[in-house]
C-alpha positions in Angstrom: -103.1 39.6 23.0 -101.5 36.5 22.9 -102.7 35.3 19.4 -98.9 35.8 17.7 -99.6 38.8 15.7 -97.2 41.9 15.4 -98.0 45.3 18.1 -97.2 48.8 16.7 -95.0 51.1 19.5 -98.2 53.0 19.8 -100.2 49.3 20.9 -97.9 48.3 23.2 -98.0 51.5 24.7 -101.5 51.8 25.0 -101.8 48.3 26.4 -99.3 49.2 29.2 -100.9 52.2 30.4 -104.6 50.7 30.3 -102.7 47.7 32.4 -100.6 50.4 34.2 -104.0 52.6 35.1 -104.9 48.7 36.6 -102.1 48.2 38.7 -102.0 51.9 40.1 -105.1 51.1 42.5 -102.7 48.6 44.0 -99.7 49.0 43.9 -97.1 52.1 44.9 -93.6 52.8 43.9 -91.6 51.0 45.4 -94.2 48.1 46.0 -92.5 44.7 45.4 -94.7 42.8 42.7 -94.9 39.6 41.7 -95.9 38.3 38.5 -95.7 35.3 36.3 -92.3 34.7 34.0 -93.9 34.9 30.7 -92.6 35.3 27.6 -95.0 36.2 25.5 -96.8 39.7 25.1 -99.1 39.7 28.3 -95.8 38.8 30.1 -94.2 42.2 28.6 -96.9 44.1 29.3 -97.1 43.4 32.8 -93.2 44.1 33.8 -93.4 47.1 31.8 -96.8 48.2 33.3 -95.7 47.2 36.9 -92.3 49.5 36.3 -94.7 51.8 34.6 -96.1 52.4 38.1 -92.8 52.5 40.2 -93.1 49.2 41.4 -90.4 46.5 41.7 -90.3 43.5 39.6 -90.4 39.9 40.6 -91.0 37.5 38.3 -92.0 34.0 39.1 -91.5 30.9 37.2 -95.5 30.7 35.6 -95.3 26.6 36.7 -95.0 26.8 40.5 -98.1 26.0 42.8 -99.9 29.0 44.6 -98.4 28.1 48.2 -95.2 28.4 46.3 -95.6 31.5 45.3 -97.0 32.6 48.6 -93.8 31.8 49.9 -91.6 33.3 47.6 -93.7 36.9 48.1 -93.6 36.3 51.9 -90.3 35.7 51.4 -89.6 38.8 49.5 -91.3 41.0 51.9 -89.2 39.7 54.6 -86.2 40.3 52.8 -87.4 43.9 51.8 -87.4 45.0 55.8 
């Protein structure tokens, strides 16, 4: 992934559920995720596998620092309750 070629609807689909199959362990519906905001394919595949598993979305600009991020998911939690 990544390398700029084209993905059938059937590649796509099977990399979502392999990264989907991932994220299950994890995560449950309803689970607030975070995850970097990519725009290329490994960015696709993981809002569409993180949906895939019920869980919620939150996408993170991919240039902030970890304690950033930390924050932002502490954050979220809070808001969440």
């Amino acid at each position: 992934m990544g390398s700029g070629r084209s993905w059938t609807r059937e590649e796509l689909a099977h990399e979502v559920d392999r990264r989907a199959a991932q994220l299950s362990v994890q995560h449950r519906p309803g689970d607030i995720r975070t995850c970097s905001l990519l725009t290329d394919p490994e960015g696709v595949v993981e809002l569409l596998a993180t949906w895939s598993v019920g869980a919620v979305a939150a996408p993170l600009p991919s240039r902030i620092t970890a304690t950033e991020a930390e924050q932002a998911r502490s954050e979220l939690e809070q808001a969440r309750r």
